[in-house]
mmCIF file as Biopython writes it, N, C-alpha, C and O atoms, coordinates in Angstrom:
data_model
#
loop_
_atom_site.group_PDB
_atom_site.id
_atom_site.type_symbol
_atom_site.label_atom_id
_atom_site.label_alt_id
_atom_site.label_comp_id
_atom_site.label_asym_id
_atom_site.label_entity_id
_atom_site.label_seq_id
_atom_site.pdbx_PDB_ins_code
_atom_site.Cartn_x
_atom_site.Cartn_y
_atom_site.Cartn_z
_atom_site.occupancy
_atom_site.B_iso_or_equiv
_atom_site.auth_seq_id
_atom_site.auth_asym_id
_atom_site.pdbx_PDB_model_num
ATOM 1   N N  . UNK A ? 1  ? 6.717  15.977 -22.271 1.0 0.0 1  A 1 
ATOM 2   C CA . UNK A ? 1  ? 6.751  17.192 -21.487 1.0 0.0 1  A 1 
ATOM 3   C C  . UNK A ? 1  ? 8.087  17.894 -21.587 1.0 0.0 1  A 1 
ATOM 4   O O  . UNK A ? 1  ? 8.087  19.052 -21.169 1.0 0.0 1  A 1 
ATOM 5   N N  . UNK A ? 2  ? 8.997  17.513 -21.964 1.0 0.0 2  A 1 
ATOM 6   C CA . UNK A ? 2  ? 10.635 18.181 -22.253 1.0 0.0 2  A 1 
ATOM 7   C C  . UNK A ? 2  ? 11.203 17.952 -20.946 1.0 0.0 2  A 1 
ATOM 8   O O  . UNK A ? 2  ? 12.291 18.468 -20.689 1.0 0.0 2  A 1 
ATOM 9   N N  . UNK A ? 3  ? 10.561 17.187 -20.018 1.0 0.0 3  A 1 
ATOM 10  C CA . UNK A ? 3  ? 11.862 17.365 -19.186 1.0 0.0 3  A 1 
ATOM 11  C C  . UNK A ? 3  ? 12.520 16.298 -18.487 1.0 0.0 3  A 1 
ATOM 12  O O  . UNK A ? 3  ? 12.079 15.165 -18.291 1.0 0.0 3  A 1 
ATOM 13  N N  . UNK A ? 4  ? 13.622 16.781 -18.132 1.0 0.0 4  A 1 
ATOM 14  C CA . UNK A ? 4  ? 14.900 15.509 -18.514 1.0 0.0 4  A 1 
ATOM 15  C C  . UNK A ? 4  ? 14.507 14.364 -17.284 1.0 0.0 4  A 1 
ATOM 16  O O  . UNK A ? 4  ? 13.791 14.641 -16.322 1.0 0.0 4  A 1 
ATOM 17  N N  . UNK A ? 5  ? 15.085 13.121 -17.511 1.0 0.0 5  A 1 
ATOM 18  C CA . UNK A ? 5  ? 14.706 12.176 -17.174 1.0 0.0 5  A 1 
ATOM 19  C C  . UNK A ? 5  ? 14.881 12.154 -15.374 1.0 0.0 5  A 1 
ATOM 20  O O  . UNK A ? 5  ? 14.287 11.480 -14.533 1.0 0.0 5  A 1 
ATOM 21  N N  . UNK A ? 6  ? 15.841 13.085 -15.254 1.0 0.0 6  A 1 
ATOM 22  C CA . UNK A ? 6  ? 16.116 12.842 -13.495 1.0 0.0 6  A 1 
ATOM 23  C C  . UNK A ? 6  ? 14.793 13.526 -12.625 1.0 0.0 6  A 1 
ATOM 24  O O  . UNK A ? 6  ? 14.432 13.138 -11.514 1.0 0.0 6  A 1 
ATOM 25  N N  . UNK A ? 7  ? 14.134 14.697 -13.453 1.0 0.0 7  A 1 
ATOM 26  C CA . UNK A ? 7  ? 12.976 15.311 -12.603 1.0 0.0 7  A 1 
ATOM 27  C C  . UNK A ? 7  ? 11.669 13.832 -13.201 1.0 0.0 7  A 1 
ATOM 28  O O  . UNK A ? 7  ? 10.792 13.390 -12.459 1.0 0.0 7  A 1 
ATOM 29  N N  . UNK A ? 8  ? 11.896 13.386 -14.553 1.0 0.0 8  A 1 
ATOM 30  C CA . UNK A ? 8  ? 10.620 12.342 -14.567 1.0 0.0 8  A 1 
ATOM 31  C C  . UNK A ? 8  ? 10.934 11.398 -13.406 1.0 0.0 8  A 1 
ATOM 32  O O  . UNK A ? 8  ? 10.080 10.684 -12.880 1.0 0.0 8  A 1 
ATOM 33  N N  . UNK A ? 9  ? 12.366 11.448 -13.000 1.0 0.0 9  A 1 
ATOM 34  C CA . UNK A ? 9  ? 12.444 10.021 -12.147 1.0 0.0 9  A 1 
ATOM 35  C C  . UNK A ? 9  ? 11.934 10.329 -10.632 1.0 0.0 9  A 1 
ATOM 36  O O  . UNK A ? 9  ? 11.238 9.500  -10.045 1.0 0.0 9  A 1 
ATOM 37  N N  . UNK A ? 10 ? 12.251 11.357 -10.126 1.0 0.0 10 A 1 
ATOM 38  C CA . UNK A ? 10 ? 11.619 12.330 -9.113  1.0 0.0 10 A 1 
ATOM 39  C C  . UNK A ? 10 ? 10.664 12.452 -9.058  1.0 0.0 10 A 1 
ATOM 40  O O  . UNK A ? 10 ? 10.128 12.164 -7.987  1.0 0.0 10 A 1 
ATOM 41  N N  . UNK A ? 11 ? 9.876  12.933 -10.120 1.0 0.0 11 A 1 
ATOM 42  C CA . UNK A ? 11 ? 8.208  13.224 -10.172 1.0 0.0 11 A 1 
ATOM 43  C C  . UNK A ? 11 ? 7.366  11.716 -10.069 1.0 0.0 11 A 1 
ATOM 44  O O  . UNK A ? 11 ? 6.227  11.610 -9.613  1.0 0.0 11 A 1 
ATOM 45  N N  . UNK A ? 12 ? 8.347  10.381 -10.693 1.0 0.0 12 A 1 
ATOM 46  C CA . UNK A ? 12 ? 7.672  9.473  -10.512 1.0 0.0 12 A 1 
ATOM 47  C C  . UNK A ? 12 ? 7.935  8.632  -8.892  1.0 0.0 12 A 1 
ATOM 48  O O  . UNK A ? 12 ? 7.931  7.435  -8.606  1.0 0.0 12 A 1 
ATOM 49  N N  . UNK A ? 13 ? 8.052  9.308  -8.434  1.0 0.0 13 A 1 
ATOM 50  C CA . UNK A ? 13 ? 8.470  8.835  -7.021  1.0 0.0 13 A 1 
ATOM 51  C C  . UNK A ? 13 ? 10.216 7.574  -6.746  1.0 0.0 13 A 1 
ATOM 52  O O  . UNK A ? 13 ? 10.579 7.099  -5.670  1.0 0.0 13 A 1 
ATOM 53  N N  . UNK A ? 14 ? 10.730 7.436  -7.776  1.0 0.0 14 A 1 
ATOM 54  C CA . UNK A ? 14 ? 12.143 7.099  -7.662  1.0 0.0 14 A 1 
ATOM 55  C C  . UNK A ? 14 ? 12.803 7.984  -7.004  1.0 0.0 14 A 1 
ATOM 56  O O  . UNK A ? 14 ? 12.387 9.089  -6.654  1.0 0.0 14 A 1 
ATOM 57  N N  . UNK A ? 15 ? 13.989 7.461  -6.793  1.0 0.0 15 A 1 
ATOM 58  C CA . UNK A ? 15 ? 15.345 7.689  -5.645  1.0 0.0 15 A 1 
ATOM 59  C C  . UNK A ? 15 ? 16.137 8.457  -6.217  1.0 0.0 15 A 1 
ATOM 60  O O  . UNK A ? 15 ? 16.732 9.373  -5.649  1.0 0.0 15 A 1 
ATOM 61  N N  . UNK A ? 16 ? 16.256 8.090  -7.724  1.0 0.0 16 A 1 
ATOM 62  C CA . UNK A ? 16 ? 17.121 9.264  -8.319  1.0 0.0 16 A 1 
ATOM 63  C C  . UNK A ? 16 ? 17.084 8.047  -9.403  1.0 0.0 16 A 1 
ATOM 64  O O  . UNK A ? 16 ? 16.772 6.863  -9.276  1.0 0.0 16 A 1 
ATOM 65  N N  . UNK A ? 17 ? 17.713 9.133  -10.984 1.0 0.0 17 A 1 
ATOM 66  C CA . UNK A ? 17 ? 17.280 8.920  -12.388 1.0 0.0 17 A 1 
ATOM 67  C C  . UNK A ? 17 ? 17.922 7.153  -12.252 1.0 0.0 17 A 1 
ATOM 68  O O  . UNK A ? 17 ? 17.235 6.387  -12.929 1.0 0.0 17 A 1 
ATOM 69  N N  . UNK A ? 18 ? 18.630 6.735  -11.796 1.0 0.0 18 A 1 
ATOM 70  C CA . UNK A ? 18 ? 19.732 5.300  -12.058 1.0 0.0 18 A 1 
ATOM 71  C C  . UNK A ? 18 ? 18.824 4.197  -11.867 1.0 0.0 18 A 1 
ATOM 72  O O  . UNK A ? 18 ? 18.484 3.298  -12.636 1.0 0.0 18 A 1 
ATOM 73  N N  . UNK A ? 19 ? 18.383 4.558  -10.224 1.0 0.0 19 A 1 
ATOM 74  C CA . UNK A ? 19 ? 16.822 3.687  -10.436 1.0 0.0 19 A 1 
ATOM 75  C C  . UNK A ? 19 ? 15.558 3.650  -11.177 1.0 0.0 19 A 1 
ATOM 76  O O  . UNK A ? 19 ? 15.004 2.642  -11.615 1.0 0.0 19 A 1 
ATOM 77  N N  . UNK A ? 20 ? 15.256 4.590  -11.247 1.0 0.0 20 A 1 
ATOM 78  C CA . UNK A ? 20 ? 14.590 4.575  -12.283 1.0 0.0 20 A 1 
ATOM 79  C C  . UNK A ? 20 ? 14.582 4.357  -13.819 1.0 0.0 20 A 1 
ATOM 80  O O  . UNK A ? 20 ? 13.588 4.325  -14.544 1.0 0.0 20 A 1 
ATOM 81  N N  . UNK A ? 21 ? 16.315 4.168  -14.291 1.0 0.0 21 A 1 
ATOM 82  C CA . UNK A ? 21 ? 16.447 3.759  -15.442 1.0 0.0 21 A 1 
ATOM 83  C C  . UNK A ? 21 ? 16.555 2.094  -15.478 1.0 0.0 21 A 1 
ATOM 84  O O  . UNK A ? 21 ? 16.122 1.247  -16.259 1.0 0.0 21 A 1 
ATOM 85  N N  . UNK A ? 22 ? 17.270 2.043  -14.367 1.0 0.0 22 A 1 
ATOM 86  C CA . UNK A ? 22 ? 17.467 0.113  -14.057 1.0 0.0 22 A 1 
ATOM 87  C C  . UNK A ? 22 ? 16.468 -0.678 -13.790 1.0 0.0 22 A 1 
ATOM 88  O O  . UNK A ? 22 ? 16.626 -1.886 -13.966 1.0 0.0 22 A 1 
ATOM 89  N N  . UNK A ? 23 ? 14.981 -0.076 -13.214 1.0 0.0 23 A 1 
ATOM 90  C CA . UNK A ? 23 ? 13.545 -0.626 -13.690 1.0 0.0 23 A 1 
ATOM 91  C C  . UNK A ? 23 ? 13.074 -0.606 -14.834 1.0 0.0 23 A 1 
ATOM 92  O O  . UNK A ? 23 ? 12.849 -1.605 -15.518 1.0 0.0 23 A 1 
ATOM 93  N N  . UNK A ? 24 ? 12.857 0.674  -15.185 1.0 0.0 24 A 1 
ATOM 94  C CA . UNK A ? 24 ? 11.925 0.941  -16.968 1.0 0.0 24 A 1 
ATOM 95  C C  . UNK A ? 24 ? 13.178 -0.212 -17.604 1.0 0.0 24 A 1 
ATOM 96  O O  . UNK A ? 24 ? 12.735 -1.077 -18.360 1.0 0.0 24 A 1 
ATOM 97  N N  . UNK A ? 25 ? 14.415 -0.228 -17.366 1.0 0.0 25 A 1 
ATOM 98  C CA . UNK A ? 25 ? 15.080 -1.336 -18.866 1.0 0.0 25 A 1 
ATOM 99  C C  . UNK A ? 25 ? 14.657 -2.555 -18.054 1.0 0.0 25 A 1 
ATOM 100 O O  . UNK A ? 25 ? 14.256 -3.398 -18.856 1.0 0.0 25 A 1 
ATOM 101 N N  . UNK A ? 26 ? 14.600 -2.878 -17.163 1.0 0.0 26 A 1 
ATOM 102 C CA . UNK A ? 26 ? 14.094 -4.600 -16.227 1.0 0.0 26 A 1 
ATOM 103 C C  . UNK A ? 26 ? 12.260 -4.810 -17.001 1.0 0.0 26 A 1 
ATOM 104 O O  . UNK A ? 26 ? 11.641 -5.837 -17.280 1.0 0.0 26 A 1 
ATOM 105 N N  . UNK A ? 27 ? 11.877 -3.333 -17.136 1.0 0.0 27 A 1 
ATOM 106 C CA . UNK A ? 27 ? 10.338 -3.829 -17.082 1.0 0.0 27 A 1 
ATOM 107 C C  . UNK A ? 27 ? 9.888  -4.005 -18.503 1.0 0.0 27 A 1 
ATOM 108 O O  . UNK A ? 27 ? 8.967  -4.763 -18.810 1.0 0.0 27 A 1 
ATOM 109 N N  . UNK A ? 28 ? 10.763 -3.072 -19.606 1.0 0.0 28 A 1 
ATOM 110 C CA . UNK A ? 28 ? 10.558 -2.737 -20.855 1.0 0.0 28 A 1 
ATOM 111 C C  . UNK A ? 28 ? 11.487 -3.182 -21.589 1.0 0.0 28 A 1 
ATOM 112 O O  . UNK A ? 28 ? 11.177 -3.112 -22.778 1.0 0.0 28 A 1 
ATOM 113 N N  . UNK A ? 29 ? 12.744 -3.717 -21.357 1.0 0.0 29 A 1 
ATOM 114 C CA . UNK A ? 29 ? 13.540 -4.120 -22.301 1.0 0.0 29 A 1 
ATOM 115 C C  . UNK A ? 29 ? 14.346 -2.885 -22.669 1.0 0.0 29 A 1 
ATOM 116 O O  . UNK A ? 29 ? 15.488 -3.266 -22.925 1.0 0.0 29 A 1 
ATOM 117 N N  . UNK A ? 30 ? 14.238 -1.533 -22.809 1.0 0.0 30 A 1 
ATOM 118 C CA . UNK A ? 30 ? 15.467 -0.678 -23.061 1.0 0.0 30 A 1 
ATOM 119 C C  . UNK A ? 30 ? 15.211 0.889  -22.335 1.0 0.0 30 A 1 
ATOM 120 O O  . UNK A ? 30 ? 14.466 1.439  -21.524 1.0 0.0 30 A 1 
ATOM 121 N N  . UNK A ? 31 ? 15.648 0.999  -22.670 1.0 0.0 31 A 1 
ATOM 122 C CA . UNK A ? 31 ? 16.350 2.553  -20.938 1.0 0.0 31 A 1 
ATOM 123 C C  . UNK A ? 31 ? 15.256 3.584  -21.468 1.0 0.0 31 A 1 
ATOM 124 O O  . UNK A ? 31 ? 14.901 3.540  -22.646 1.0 0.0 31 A 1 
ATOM 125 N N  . UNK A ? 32 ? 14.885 4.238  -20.838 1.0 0.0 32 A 1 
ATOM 126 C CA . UNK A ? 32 ? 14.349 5.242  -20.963 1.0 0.0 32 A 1 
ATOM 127 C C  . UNK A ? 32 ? 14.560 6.316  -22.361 1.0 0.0 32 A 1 
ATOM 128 O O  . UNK A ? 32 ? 13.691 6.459  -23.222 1.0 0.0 32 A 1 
ATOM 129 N N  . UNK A ? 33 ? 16.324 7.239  -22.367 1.0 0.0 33 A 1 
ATOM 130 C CA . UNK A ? 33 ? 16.627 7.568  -23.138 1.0 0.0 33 A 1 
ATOM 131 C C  . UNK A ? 33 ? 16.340 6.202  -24.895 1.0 0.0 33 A 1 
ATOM 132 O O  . UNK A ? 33 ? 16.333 6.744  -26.000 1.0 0.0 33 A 1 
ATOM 133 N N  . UNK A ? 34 ? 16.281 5.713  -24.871 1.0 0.0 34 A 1 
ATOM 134 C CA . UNK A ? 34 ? 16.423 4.990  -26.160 1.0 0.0 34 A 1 
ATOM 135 C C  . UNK A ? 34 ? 14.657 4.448  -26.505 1.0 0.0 34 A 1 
ATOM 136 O O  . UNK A ? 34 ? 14.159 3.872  -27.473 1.0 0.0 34 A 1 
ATOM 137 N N  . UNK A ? 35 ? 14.124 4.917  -25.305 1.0 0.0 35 A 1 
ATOM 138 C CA . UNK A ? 35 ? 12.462 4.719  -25.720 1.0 0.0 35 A 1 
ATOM 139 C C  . UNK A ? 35 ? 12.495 6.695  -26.408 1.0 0.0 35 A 1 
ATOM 140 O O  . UNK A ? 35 ? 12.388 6.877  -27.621 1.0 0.0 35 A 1 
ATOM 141 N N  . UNK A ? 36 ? 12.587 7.430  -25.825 1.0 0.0 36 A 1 
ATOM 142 C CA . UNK A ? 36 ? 12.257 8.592  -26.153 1.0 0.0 36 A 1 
ATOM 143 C C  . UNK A ? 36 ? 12.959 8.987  -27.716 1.0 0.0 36 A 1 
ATOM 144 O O  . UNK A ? 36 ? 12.633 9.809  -28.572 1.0 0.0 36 A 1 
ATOM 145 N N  . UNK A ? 37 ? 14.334 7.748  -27.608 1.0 0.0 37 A 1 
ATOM 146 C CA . UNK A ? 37 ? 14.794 8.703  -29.435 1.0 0.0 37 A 1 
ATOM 147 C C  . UNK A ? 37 ? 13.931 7.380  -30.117 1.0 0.0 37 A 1 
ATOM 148 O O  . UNK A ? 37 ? 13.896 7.341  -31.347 1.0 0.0 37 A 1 
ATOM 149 N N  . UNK A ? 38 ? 13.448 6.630  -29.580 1.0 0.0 38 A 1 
ATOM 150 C CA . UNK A ? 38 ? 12.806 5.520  -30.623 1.0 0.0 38 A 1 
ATOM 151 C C  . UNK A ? 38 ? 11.298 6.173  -31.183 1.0 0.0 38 A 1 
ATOM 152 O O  . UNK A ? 38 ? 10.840 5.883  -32.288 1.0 0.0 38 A 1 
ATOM 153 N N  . UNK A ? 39 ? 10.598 7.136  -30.181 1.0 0.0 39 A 1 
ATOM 154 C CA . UNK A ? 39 ? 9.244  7.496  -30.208 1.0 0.0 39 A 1 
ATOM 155 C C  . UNK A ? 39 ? 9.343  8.359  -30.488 1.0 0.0 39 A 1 
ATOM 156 O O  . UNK A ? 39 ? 8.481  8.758  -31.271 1.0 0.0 39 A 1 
ATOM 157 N N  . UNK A ? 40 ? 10.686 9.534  -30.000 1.0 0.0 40 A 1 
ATOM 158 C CA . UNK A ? 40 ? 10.613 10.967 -30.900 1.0 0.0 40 A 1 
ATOM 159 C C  . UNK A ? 40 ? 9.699  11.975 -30.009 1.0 0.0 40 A 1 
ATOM 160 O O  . UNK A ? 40 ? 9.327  13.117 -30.280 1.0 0.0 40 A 1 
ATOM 161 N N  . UNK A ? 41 ? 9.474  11.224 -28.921 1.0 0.0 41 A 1 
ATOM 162 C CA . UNK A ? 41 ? 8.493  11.869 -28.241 1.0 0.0 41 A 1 
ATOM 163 C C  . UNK A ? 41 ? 8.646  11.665 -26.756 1.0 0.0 41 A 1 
ATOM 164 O O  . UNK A ? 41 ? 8.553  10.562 -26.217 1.0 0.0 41 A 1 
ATOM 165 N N  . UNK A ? 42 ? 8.924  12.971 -26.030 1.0 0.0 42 A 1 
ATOM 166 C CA . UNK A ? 42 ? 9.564  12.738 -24.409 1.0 0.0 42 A 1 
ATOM 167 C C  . UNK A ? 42 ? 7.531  13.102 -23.941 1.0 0.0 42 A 1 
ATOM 168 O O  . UNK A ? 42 ? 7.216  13.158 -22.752 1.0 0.0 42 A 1 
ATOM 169 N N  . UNK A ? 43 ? 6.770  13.239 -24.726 1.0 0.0 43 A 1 
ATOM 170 C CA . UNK A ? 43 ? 5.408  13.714 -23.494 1.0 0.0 43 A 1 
ATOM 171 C C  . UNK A ? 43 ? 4.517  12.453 -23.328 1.0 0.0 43 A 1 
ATOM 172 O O  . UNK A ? 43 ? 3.529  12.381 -22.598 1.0 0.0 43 A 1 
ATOM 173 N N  . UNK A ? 44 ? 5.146  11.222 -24.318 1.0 0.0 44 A 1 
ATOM 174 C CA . UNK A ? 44 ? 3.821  10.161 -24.002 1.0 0.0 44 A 1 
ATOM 175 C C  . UNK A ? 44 ? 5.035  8.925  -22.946 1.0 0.0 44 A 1 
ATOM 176 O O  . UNK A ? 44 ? 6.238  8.667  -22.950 1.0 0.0 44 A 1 
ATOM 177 N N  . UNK A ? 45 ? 3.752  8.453  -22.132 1.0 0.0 45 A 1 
ATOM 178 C CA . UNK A ? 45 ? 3.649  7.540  -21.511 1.0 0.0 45 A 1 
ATOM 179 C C  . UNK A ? 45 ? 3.725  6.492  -21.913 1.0 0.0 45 A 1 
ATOM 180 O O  . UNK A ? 45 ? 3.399  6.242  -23.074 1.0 0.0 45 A 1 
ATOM 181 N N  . UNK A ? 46 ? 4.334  5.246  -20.787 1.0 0.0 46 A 1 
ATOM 182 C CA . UNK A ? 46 ? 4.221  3.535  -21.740 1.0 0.0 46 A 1 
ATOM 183 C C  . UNK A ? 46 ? 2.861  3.360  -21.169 1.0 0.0 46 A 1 
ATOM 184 O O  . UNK A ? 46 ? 2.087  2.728  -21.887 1.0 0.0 46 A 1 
ATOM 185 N N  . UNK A ? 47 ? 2.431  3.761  -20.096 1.0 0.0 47 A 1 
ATOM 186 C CA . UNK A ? 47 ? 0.843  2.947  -19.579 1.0 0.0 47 A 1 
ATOM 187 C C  . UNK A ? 47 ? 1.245  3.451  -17.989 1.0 0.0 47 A 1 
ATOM 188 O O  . UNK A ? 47 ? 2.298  3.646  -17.382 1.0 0.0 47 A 1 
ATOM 189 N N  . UNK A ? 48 ? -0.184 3.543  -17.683 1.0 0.0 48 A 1 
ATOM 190 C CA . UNK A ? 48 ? -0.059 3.887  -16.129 1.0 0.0 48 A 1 
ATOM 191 C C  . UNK A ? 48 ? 0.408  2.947  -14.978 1.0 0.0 48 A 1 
ATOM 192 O O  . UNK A ? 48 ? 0.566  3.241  -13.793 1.0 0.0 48 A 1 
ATOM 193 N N  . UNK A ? 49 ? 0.645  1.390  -15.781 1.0 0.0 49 A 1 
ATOM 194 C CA . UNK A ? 49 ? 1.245  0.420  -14.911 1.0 0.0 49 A 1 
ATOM 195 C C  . UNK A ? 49 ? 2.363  0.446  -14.825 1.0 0.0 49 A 1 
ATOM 196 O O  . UNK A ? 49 ? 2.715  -0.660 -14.416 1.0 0.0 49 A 1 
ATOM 197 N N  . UNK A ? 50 ? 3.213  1.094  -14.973 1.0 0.0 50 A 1 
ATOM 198 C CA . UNK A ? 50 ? 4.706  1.319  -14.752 1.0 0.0 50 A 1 
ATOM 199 C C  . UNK A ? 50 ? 4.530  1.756  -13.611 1.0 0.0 50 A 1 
ATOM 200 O O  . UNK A ? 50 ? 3.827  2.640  -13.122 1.0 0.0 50 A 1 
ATOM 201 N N  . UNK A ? 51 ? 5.611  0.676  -13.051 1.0 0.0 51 A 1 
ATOM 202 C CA . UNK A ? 51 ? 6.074  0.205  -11.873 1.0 0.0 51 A 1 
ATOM 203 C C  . UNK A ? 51 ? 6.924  1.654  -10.980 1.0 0.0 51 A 1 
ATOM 204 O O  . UNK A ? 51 ? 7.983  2.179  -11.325 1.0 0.0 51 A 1 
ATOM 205 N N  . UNK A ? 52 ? 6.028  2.038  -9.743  1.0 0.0 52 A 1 
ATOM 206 C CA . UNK A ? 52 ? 6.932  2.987  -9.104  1.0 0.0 52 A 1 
ATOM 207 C C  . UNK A ? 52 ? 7.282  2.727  -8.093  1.0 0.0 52 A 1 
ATOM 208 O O  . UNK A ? 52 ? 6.547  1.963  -7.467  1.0 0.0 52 A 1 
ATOM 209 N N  . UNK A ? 53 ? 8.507  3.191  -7.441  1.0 0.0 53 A 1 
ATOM 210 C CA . UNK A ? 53 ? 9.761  2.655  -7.194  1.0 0.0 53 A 1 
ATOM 211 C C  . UNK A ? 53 ? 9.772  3.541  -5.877  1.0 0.0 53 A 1 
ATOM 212 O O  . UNK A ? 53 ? 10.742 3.509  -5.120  1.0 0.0 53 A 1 
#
């Protein structure tokens, strides 16, 4: 969707982007930013079971 990780962390019901980066790397193994340059792609999802916060 293009948009930056602090409104995904917001929109996903987190506290603000820090928490939400210090889960997705606890749940997935690496941060948010480094899934999106790995996939090349900020509009797909890991799965609807990601954990909200």
């Amino acid at each position: 969707s293009g948009q930056s990780l602090a409104e995904a962390a917001s929109e996903a019901g987190f506290a603000d982007q820090s928490h939400m980066t210090r889960q997705f790397k606890r749940t997935y193994g690496l941060t948010p930013g480094r899934w999106r340059a790995i996939t090349g792609d900020s509009s797909r999802t890991i799965g609807a079971s990601a954990p909200r916060q």
